[in-house]
Z-matrix of the N, CA and C atoms (Angstrom, degrees):
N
C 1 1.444
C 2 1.518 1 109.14
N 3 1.785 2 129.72 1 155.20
C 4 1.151 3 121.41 2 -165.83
C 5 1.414 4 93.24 3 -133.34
N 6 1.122 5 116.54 4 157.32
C 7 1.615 6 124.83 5 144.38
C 8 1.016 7 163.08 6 -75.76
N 9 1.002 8 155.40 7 105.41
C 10 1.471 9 127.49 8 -146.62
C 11 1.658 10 114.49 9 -112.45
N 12 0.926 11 117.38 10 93.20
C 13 1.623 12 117.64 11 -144.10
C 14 2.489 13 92.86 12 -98.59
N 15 1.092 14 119.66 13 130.42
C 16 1.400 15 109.78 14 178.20
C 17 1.632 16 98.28 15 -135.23
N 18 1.543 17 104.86 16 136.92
C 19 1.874 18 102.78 17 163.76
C 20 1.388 19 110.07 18 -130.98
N 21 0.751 20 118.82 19 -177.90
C 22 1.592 21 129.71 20 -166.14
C 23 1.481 22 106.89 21 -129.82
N 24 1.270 23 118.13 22 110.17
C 25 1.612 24 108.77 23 175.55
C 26 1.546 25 119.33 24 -83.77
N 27 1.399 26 126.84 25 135.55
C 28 1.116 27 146.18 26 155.96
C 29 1.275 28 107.42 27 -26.30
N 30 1.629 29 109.77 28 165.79
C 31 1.630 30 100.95 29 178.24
C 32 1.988 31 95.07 30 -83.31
N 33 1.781 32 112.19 31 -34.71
C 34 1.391 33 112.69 32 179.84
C 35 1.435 34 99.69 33 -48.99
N 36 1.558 35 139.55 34 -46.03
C 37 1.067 36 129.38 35 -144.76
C 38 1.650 37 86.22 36 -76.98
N 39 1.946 38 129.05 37 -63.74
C 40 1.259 39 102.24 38 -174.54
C 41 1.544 40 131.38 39 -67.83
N 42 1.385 41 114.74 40 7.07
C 43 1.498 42 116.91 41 161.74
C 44 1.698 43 106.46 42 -67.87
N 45 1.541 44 112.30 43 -22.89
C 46 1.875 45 107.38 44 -174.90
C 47 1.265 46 76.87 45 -85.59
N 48 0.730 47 156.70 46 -79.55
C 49 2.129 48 152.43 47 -152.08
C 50 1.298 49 105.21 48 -39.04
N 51 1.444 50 123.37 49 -66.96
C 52 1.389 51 137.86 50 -167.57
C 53 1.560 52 108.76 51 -43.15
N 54 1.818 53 111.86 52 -59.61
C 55 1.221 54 120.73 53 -157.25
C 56 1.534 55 92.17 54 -79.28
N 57 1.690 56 118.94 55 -46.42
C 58 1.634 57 108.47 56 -179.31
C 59 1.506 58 109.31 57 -50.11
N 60 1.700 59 132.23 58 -59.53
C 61 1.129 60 126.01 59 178.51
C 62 1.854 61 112.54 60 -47.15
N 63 1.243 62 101.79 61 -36.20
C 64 2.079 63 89.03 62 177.64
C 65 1.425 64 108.21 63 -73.32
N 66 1.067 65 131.44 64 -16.55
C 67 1.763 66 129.04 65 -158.18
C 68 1.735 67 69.88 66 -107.49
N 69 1.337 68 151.00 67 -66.32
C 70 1.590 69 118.92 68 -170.78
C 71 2.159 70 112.47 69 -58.18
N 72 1.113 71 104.27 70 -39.36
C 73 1.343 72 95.53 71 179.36
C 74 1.779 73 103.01 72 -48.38
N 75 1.283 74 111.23 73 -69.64
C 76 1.451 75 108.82 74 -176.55
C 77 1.904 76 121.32 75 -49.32
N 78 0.947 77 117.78 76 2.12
C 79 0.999 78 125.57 77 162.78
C 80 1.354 79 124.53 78 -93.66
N 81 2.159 80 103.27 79 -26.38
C 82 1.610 81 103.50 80 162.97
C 83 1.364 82 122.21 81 -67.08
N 84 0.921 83 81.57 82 -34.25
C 85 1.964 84 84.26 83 -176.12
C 86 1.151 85 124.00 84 -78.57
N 87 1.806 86 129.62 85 -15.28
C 88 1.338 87 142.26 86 169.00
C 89 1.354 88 115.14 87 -83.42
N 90 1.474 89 112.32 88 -35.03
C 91 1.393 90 118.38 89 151.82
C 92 1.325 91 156.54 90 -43.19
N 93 1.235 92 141.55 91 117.44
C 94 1.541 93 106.49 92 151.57
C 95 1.833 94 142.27 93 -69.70
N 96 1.170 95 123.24 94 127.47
C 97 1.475 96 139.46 95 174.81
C 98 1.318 97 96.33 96 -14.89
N 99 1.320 98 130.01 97 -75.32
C 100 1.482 99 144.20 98 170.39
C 101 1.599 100 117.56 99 -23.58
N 102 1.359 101 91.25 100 -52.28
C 103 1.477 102 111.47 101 -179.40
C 104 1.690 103 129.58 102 -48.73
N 105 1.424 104 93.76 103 -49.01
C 106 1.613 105 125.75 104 -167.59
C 107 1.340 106 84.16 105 -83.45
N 108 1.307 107 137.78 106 -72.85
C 109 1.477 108 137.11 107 -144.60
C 110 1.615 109 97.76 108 -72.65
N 111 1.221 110 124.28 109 -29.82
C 112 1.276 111 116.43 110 -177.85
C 113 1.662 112 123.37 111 -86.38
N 114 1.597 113 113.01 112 -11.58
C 115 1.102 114 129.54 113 168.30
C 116 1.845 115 115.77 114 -65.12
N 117 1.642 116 94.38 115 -47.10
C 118 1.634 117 107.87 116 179.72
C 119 1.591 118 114.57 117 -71.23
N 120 1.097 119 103.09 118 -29.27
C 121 1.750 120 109.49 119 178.47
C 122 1.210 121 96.90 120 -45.19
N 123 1.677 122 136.18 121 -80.39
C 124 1.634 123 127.43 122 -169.67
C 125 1.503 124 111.95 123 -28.78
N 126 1.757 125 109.09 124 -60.62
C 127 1.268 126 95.58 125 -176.50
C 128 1.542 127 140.46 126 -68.19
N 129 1.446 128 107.85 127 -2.77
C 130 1.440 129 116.32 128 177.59
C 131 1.313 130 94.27 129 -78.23
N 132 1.380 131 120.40 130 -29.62
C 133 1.600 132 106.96 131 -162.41
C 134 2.317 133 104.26 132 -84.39
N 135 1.365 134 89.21 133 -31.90
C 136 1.597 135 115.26 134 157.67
C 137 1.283 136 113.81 135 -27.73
N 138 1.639 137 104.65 136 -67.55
C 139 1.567 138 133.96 137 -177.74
C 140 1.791 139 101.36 138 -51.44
N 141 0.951 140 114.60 139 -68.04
C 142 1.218 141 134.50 140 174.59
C 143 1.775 142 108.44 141 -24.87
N 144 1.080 143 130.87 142 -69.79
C 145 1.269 144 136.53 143 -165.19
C 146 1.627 145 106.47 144 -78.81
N 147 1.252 146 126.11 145 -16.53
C 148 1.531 147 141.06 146 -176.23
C 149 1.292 148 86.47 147 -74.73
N 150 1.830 149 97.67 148 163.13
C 151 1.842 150 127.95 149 168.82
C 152 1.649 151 70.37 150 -100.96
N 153 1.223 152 121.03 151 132.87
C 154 1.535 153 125.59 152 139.66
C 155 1.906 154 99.78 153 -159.38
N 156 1.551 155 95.17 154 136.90
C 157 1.546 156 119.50 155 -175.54
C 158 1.477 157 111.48 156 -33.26
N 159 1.529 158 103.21 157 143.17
C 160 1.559 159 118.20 158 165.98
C 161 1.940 160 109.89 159 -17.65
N 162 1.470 161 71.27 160 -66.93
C 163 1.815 162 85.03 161 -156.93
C 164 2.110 163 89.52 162 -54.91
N 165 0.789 164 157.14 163 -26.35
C 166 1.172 165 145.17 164 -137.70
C 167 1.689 166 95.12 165 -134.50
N 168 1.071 167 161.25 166 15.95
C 169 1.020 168 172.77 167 -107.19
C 170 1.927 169 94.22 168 167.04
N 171 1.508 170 112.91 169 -74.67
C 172 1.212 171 123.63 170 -177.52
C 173 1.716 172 104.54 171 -43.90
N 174 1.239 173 112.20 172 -43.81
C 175 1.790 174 116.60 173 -169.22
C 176 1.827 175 101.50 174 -79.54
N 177 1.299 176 100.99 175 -22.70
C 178 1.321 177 100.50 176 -178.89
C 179 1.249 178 126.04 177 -57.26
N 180 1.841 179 89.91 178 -49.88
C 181 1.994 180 107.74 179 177.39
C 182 1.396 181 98.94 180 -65.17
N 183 1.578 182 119.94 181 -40.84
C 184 1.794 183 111.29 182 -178.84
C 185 1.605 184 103.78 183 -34.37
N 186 1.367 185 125.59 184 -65.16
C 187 1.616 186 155.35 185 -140.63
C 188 2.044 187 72.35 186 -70.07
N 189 1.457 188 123.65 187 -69.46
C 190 1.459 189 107.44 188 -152.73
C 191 1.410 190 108.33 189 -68.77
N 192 1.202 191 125.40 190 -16.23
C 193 1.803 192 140.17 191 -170.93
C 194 1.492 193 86.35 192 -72.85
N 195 1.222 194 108.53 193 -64.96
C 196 1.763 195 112.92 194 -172.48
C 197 1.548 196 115.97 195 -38.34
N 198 1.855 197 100.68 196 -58.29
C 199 1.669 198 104.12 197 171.85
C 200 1.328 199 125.69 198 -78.05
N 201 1.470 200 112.39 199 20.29
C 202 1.294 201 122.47 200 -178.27
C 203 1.734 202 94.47 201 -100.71
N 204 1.530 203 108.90 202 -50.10
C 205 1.236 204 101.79 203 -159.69
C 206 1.841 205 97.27 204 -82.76
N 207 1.035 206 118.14 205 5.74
C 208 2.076 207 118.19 206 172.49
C 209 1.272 208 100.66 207 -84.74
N 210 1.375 209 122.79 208 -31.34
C 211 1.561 210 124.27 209 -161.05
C 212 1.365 211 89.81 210 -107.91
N 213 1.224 212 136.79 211 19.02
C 214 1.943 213 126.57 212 147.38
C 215 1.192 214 114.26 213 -85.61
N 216 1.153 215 102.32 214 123.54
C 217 1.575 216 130.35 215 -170.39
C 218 1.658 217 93.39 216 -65.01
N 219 1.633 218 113.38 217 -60.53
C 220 1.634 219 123.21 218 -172.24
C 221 1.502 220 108.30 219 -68.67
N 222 1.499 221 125.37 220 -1.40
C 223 1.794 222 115.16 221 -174.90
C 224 1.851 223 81.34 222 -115.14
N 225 0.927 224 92.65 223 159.07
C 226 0.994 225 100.04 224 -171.61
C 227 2.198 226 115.18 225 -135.96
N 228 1.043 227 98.99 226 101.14
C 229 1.754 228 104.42 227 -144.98
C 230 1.860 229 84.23 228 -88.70
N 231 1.266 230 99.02 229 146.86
C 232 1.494 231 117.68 230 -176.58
C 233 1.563 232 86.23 231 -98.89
N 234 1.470 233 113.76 232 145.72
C 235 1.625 234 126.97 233 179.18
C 236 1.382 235 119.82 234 -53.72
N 237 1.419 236 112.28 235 -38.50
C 238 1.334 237 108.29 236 156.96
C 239 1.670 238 135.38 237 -46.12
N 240 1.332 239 95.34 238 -51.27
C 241 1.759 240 106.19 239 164.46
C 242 1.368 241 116.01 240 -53.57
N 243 1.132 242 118.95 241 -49.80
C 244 1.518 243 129.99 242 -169.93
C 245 1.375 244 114.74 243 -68.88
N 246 1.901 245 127.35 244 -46.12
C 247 0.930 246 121.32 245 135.81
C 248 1.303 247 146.58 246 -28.18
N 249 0.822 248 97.10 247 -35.51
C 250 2.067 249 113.77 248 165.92
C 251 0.949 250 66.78 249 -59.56
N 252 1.669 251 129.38 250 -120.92
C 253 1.097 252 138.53 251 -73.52
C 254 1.719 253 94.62 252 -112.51
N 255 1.625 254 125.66 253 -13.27
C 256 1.414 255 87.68 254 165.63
C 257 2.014 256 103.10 255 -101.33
N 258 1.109 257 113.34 256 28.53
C 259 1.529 258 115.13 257 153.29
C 260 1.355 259 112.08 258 -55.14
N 261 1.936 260 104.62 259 -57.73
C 262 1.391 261 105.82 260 -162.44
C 263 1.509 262 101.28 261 -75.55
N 264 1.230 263 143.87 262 -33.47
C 265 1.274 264 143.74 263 128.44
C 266 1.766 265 127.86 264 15.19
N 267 1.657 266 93.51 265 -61.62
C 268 1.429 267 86.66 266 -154.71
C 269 1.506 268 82.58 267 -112.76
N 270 1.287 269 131.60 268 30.54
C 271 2.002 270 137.11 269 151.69
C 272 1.242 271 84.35 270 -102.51
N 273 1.222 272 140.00 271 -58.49
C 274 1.436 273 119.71 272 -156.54
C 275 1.470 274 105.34 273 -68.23
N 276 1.368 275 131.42 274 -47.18
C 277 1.565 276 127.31 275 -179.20
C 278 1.421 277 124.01 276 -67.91
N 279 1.938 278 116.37 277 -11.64
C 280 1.352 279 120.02 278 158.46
C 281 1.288 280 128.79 279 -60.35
N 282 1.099 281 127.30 280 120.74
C 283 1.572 282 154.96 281 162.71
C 284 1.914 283 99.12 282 -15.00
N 285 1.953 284 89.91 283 -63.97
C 286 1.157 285 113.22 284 -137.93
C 287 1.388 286 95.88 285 -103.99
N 288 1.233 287 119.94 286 48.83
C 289 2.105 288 119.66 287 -173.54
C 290 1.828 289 91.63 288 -98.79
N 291 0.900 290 109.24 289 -179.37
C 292 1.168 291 145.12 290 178.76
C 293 1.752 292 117.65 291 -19.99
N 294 1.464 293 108.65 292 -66.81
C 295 1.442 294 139.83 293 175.47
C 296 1.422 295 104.43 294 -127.41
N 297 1.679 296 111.29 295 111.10
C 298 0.797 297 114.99 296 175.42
C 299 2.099 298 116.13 297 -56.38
N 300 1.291 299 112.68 298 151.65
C 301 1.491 300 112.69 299 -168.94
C 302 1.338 301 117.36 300 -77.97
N 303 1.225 302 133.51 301 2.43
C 304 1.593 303 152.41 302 -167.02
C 305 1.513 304 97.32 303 -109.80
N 306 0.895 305 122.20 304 -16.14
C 307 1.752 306 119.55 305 -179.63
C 308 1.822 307 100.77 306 -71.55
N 309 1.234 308 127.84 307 113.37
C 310 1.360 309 113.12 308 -167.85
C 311 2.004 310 101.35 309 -92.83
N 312 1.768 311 84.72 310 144.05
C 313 1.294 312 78.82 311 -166.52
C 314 1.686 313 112.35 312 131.00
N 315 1.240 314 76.26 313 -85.96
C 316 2.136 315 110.97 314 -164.09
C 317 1.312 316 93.00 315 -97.65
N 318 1.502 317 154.12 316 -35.43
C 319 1.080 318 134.93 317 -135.80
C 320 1.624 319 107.99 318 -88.14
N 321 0.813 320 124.30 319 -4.18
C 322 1.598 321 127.75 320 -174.49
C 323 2.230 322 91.77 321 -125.48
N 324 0.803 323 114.79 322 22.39
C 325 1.525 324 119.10 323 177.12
C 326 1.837 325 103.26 324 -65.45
N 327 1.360 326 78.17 325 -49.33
C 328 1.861 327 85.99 326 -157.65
C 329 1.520 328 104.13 327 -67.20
N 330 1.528 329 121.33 328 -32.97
C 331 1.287 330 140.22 329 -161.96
C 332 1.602 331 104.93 330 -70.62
N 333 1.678 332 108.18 331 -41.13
C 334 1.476 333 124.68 332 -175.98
C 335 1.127 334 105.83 333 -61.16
N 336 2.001 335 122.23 334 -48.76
C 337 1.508 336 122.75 335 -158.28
C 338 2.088 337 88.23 336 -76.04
N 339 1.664 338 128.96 337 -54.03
C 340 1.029 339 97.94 338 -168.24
C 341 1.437 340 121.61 339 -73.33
N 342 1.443 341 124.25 340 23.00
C 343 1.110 342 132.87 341 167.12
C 344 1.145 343 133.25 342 -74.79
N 345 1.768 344 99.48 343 -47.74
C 346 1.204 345 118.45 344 159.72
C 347 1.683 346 117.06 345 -59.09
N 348 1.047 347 119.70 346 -34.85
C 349 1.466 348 110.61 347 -145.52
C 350 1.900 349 82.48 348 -90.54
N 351 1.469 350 129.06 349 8.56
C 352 1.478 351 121.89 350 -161.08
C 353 1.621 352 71.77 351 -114.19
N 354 1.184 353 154.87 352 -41.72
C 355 1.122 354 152.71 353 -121.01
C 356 1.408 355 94.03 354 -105.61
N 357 1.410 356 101.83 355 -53.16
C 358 1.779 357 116.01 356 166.26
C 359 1.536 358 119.92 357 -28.37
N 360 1.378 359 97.62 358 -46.99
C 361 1.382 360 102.40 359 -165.21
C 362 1.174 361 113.50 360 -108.43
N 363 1.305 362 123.50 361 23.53
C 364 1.442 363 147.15 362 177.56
C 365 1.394 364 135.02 363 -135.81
N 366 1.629 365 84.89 364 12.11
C 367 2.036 366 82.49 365 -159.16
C 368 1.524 367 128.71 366 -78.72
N 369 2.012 368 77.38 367 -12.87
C 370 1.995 369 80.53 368 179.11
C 371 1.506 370 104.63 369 -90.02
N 372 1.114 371 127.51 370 -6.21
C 373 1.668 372 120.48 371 174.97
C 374 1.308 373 100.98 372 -91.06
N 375 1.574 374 140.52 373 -17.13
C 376 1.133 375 137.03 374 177.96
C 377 1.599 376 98.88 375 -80.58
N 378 1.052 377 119.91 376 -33.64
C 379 1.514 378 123.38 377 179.32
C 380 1.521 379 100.76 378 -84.59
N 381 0.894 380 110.85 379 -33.59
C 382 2.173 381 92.87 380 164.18
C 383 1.186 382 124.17 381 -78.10
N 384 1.465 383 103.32 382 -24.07
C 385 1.565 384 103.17 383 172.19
C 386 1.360 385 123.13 384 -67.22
N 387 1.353 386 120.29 385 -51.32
C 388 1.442 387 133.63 386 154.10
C 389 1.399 388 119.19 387 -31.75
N 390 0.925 389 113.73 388 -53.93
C 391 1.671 390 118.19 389 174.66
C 392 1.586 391 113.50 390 -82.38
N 393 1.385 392 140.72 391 -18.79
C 394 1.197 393 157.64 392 133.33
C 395 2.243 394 102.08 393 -39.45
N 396 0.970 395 127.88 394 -45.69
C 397 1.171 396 140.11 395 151.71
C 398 1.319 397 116.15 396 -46.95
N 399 0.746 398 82.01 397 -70.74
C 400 2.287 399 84.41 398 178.88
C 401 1.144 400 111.59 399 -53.49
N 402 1.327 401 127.36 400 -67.04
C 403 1.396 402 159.15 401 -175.64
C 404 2.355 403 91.80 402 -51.04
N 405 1.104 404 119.65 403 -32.23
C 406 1.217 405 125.11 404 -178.22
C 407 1.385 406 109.53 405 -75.42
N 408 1.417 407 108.67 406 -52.91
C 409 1.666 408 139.17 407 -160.95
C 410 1.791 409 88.73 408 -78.52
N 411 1.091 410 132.41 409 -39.95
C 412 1.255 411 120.81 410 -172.14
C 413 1.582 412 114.34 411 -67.53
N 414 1.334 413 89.87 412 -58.57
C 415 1.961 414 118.24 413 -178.80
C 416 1.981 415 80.48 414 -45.87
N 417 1.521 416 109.73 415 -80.62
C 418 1.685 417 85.51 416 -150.78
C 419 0.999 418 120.82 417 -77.55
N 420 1.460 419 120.68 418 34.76
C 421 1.535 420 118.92 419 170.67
C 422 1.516 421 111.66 420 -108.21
N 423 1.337 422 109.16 421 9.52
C 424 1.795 423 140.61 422 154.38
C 425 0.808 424 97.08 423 -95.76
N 426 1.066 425 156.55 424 -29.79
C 427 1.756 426 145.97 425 -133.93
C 428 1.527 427 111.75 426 -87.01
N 429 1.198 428 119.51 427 -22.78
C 430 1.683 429 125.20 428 156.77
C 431 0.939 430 127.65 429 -54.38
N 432 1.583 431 114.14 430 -21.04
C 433 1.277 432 115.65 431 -165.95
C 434 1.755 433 116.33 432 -115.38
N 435 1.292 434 86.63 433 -1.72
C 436 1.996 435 109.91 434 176.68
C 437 1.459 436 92.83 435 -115.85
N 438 1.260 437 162.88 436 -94.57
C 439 1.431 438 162.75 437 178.08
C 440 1.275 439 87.31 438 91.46
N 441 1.375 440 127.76 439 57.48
C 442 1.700 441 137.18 440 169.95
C 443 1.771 442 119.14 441 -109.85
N 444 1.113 443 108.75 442 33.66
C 445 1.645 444 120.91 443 -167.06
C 446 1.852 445 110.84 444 -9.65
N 447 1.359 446 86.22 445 -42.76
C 448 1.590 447 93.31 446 179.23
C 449 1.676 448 137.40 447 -88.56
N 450 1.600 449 99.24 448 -14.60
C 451 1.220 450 111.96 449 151.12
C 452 1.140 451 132.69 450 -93.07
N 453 1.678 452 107.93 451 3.85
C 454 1.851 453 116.05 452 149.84
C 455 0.710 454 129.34 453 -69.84
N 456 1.537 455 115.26 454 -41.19
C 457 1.395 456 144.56 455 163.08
C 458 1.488 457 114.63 456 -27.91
N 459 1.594 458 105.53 457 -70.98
C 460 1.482 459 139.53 458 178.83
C 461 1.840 460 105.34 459 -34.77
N 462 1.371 461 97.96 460 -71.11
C 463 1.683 462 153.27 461 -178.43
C 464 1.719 463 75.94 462 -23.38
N 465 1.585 464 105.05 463 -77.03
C 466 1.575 465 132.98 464 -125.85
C 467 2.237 466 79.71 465 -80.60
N 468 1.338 467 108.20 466 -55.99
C 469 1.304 468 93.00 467 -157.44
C 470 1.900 469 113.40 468 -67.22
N 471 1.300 470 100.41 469 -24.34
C 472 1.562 471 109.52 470 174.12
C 473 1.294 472 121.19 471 -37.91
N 474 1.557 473 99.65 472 -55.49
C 475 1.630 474 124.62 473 165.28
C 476 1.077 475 105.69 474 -39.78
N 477 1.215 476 102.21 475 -76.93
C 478 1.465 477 109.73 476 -165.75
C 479 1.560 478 113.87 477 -32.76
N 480 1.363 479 107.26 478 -72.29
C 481 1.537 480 123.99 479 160.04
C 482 1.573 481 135.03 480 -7.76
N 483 1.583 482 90.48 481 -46.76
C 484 1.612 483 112.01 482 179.41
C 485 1.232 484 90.94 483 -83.31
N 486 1.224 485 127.63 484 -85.55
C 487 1.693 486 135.83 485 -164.45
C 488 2.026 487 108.78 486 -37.83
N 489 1.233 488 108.92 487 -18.83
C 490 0.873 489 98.02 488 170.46
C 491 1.495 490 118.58 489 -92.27
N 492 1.164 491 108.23 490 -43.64
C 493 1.652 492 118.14 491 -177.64
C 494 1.783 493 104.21 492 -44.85
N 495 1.633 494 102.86 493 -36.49
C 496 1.560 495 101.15 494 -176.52
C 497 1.438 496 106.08 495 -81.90
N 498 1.347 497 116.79 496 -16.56
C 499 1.831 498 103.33 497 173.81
C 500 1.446 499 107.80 498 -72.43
N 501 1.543 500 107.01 499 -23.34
C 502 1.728 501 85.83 500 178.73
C 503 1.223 502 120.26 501 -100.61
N 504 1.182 503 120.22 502 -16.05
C 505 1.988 504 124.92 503 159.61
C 506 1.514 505 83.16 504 -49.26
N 507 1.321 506 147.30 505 -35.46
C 508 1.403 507 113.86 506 -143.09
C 509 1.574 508 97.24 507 -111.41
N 510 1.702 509 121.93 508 -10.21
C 511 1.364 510 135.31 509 -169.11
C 512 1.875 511 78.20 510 -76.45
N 513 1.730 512 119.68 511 -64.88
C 514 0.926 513 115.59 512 -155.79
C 515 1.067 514 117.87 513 -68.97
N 516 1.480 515 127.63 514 -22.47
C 517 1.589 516 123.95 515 -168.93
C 518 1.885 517 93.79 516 -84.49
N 519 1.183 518 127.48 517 -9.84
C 520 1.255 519 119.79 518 -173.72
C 521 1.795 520 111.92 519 -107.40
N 522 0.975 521 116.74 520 -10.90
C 523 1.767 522 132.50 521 -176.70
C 524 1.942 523 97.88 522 -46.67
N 525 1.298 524 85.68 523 119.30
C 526 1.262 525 74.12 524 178.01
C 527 2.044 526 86.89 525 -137.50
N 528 1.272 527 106.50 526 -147.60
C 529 1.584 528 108.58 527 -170.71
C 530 1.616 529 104.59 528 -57.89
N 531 1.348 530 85.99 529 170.38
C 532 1.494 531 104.15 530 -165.14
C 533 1.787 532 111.60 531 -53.18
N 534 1.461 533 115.67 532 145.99
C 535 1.638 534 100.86 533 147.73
C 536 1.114 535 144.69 534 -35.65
N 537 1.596 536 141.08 535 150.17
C 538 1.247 537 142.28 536 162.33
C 539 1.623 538 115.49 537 -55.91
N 540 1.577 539 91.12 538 -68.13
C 541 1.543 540 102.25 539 165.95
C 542 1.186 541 124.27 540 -94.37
């Protein structure tokens, strides 16, 4: 049997979101890319050995899909994207976010919602990326039989190209009011 648990944040509560998400941005930009993503790696593996809830476990794998698709050499993430995603990065690898992460249970709560809310605003490039994946995995499992490095190359960025053009017909046909954060 499941639960279905819902809250409603305060406007104080998204003033604690807002200012935590600006104090991780400012940490992207003082940072290196390298830096942040390699800090969060322990804790995914951290994450891993914990009891922590569906819902927070599920946002977790979102968070490694995300640093999977920054660390593809062949996708190629516009700064905006990347910002997302090592924002949600560098809240999840802070000590000092919201709920501390040792609270069992709750402690990765806060980490899940700004997970979500990066996922939100990413979901159709996460959904091209994924299919940019497939679309990769298919081609080089032919790829023995073409030995054309450069018409993979070719192959791979076209895709790319398309799959993206349709994340943003689909960003734009769906734009509706402004963000929270």
């Amino acid at each position: 049997m499941s639960l279905r648990i819902s809250f409603e944040l305060s406007n104080n509560d998204i003033k604690h979101f807002r200012e935590a998400m600006r104090k991780a941005r400012r940490t992207v930009r003082m940072r290196e890319d390298s830096e942040i993503v390699s800090e969060a790696r322990p804790l995914f593996e951290d994450v891993d050995t914990r009891q922590v809830p569906v819902f927070v476990r599920h946002r977790i794998e979102l968070l490694k899909a995300m640093t999977d698709m920054l660390e593809d050499e062949e996708w190629h993430m516009r700064r905006r994207e990347r910002e997302r995603v090592l924002t949600a990065l560098a809240y999840f690898r802070d000590p000092d976010d919201l709920i501390p992460d040792e609270i069992p249970g709750l402690g990765f709560l806060d980490d899940a919602i700004m997970i979500e809310l990066a996922v939100r605003e990413l979901k159709h490039e996460i959904e091209a990326y994924r299919d940019f994946c497939s679309y990769r995995e298919k081609y080089d499992s032919g790829f023995r039989l073409r030995r054309n490095a450069d018409t993979r190359a070719r192959k791979l960025a076209a895709r790319e190209q398309q799959l993206r053009e349709r994340a943003a017909r689909r960003r734009d046909k769906e734009q509706g009011p402004a963000q929270v954060l």
